[in-house]
C-alpha positions, -999 to 999 in steps of 0.1 A, spaced: -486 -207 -344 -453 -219 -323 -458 -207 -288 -426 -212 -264 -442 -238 -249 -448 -256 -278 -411 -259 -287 -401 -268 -250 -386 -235 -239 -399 -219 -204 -421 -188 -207 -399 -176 -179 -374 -156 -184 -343 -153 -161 -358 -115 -150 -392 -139 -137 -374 -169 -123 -350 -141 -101 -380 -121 -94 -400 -152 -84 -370 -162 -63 -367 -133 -44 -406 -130 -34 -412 -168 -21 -379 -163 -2 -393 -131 15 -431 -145 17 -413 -177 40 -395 -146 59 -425 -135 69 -444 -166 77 -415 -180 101 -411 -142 117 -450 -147 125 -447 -176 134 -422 -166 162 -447 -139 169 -471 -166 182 -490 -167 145 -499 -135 140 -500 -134 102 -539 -132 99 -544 -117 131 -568 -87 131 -543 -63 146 -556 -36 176 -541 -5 162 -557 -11 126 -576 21 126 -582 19 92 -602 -12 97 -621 6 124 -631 37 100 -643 9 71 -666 -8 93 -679 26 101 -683 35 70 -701 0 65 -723 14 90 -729 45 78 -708 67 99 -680 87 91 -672 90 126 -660 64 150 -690 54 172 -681 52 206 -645 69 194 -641 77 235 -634 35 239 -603 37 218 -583 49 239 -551 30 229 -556 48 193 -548 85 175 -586 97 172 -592 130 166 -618 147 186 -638 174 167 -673 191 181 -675 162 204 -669 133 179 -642 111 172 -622 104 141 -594 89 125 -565 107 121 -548 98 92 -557 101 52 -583 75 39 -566 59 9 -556 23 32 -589 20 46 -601 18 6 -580 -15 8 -591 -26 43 -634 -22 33 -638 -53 11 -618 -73 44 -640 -60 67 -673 -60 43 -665 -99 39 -646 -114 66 -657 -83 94 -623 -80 102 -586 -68 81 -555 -91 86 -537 -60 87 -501 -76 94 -513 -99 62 -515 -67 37 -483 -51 52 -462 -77 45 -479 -81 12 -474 -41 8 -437 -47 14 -437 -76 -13 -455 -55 -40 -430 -26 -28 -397 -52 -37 -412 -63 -68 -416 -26 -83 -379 -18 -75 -367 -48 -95 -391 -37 -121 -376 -2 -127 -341 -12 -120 -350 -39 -152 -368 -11 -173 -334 12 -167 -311 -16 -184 -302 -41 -152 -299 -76 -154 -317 -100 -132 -290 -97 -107 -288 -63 -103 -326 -60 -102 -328 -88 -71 -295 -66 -56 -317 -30 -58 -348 -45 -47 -338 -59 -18 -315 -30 -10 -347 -4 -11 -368 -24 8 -355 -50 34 -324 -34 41 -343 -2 53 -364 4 81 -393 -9 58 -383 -46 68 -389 -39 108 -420 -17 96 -435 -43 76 -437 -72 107 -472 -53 124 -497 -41 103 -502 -8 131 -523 26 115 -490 42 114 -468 12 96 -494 8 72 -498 44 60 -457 42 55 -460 8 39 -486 16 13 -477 50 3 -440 35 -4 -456 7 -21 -474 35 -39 -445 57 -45 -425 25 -60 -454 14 -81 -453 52 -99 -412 53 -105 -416 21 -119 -443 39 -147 -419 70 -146 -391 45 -156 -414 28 -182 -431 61 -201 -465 52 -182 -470 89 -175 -506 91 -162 -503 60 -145 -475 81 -125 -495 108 -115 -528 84 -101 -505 62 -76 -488 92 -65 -520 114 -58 -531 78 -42 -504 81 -20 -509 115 -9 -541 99 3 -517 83 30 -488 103 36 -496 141 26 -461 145 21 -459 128 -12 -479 152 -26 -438 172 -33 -436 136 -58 -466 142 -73 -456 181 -80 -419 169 -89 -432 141 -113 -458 166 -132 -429 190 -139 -408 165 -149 -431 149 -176 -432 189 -186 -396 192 -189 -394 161 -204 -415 172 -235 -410 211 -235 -401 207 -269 -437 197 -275 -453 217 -246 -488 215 -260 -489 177 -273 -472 166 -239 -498 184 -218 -526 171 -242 -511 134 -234 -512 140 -198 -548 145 -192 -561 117 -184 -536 116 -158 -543 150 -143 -581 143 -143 -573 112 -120 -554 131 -96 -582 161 -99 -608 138 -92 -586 116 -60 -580 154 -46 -616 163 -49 -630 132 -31 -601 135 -3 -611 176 4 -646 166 2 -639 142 30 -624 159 51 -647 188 47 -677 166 58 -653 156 87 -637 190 90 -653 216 78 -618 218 60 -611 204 28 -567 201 38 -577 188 72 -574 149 77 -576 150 113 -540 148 130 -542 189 142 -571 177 162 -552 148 181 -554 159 218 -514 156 215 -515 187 195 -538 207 201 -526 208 243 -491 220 222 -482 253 224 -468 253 187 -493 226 176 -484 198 150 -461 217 128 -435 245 140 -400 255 127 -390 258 164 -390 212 159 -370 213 126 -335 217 145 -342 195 172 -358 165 150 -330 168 127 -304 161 152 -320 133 167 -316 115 132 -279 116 137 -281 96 171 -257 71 176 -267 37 192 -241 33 219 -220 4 240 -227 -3 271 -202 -23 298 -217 -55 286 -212 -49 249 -247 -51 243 -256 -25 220 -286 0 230 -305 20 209 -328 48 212 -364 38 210 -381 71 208 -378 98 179 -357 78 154 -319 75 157 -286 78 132 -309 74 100 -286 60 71 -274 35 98 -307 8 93 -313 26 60 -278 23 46 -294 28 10 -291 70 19 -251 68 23 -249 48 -14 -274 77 -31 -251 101 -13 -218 92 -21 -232 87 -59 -247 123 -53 -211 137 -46 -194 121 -74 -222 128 -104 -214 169 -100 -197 168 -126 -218 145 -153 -243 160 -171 -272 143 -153 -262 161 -120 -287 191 -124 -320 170 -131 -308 147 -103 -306 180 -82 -340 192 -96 -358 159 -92 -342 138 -64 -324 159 -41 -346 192 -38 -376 165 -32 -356 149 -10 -346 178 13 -384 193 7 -396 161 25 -371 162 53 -377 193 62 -414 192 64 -409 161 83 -387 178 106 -411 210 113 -437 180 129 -439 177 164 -426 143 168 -405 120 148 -424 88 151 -425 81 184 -415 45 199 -393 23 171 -364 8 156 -344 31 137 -361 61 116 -392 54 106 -401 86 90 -374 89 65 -389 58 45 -406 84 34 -375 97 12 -370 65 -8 -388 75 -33 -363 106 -40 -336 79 -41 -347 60 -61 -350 84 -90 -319 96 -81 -302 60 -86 -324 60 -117 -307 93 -128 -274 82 -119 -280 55 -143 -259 32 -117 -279 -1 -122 -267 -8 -155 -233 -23 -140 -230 -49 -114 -228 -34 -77 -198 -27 -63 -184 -49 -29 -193 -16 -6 -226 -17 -24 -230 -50 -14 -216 -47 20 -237 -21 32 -266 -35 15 -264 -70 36 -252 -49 68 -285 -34 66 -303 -66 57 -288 -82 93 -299 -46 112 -331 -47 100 -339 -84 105 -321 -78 137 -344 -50 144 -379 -71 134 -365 -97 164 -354 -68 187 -386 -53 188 -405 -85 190 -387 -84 224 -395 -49 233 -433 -55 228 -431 -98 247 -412 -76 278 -442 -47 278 
């Protein structure tokens, strides 16, 4: 039997040499930005909680043993113990680190989070007709030029619950985009396991799948349960974690942060929603120096390092006409606005960073939307590809800016 090797022809195809081009050229990214960082790359990184609550678990503690000598981190306090705050799912990949090595080089899997993240764009931008251009154009545009770029430099509790539920999130359009149905709904009930939020993708994914074959209600649901096991199973050992934590099986900790619970309206309240929505419409301003200054707390203008939201947008706008305008309004922009809001009704919107953090988050909603719109079967347009590389230099500009902030703390 004639293999391609055999006859001289490369196994690679031009989709594997662009994607392979793409990923060494970002891994180098990140080993020269670590390098400037004073080679930090395989660092164990102090605000890794999630390392912390593995090696507790190691020790057979699902609290955090001497919890009160964190101070620097988001414990939760509960009946006199301490915990961490967020969902469990990135610890899962933090525990074999820890088991073997006793520590997590946290900033390690981030950036490796953000790599598997670029990869699954150009995967679904190939499975929707692409070529290897516009799959390396998409890729880059949904990942490092957005806030995940500036994200993705320090593996922090916080970063890394963003970074893996978007890698997460990616991973399951890419099955959505490639008929791996049940596939879908595991990563996305994994990623409710760090950011609770995506739970409105996991609902917006199972109804889709039921739209898709309401013609055949009975046969489609038959074919989707293996997939809704998995996600019954990931939701049952979640609640039954944080009911042994809790005594609450929707409670993962953050509503016992001392933050909120000293808050008059507590974590979430529709008296933040306006409030938090305005400040992501912030401008960055001038000063007499022309040096450019940015607000450091609460997010500012978000499509501005996340240009990717004005593209979806403008598509948005000029779809309402086509016939796939309604599903893209039933399955991109209702998730979309579902997540904003409920990010907007928390208490805070991020706290200290570059840009807006939070609204990574929406990406996911985006990207089926540019899936929908059926966009990436032509080559990008130039104000595609201008705002794409403006928000390549922000971002990269934003990795080196708040290298600066931290080296002047």
């Amino acid at each position: 039997m004639k293999t391609a090797l055999s006859v001289g022809k490369s196994p690679f195809t031009a989709y594997h040499k662009a994607l392979a081009s793409l990923l060494s050229l970002t891994a180098l990214g990140y080993l020269l930005y670590h390098t400037l960082a004073g080679g930090t790359l395989l660092s164990a990184n102090s605000y890794d909680s999630y390392a912390l609550q593995a090696q507790n678990w190691l020790n057979g503690h699902i609290d955090i043993s001497n919890g009160s000598s964190y101070s620097w981190l988001e414990l939760a306090i509960f009946q006199g113990k301490y915990y961490v705050s967020f969902p469990p799912v990135p610890s899962l990949v933090s525990l074999p680190f820890v088991a073997l090595m006793g520590m997590s080089p946290a900033n390690l899997l981030i950036a490796v989070y953000s790599l598997i993240s670029c990869g699954a764009v150009f995967q679904c931008i190939r499975h929707l007709g692409g070529n290897p251009q516009a799959c390396v154009f998409w890729a880059v545009f949904f990942t490092f030029a957005t806030n995940l770029t500036e994200l993705s430099r320090n593996g922090g509790v916080w970063n890394q619950a963003q970074a893996l539920n978007l890698t997460l999130c990616f991973l399951a359009m890419w099955c959505l985009f490639s008929n791996r149905n049940n596939l879908c709904l595991l990563l996305l009930a994994l990623a409710v396991g760090c950011r609770p939020f995506s739970a409105v993708y996991l609902l917006a994914a199972g109804i889709y799948f039921l739209w898709q074959g309401r013609s055949k209600l009975h046969s489609t649901l038959f074919s989707l349960l293996p997939g809704i096991f998995s996600v019954l199973l990931v939701a049952f050992c979640m609640m039954a974690y944080n009911t042994a934590r809790f005594g609450n099986p929707l409670e993962f900790g953050h509503n016992y942060l001392p933050e909120f619970t000293r808050s008059e309206y507590g974590q979430f309240h529709l008296s933040y929603l306006l409030p938090n929505l305005l400040q992501l419409f912030r401008l960055p301003t001038l000063n007499q120096q022309l040096m450019v200054e940015f607000p450091l707390f609460n997010g500012f203008l978000f499509f501005l390092v996340n240009p990717i939201f004005a593209v979806w947008g403008i598509h948005l706008f000029r779809q309402w006409k086509q016939p796939e305008f309604y599903q893209t309004l039933c399955f991109s922009l209702l998730p979309f606005l579902l997540v904003l809001l409920a990010l907007c009704a928390h208490k805070t919107m991020g706290g200290w960073q570059f840009g807006a953090r939070y609204t990574l988050d929406l990406l996911p909603a985006v990207l089926a939307g540019i899936g929908f719109f059926q966009i990436s079967k032509r080559s990008p347009h130039f104000w595609e590809q201008y705002l794409c590389t403006a928000g390549v230099i922000i971002n990269i500009f934003g990795m080196i800016f708040m290298l600066l902030q931290e080296s002047a703390s």
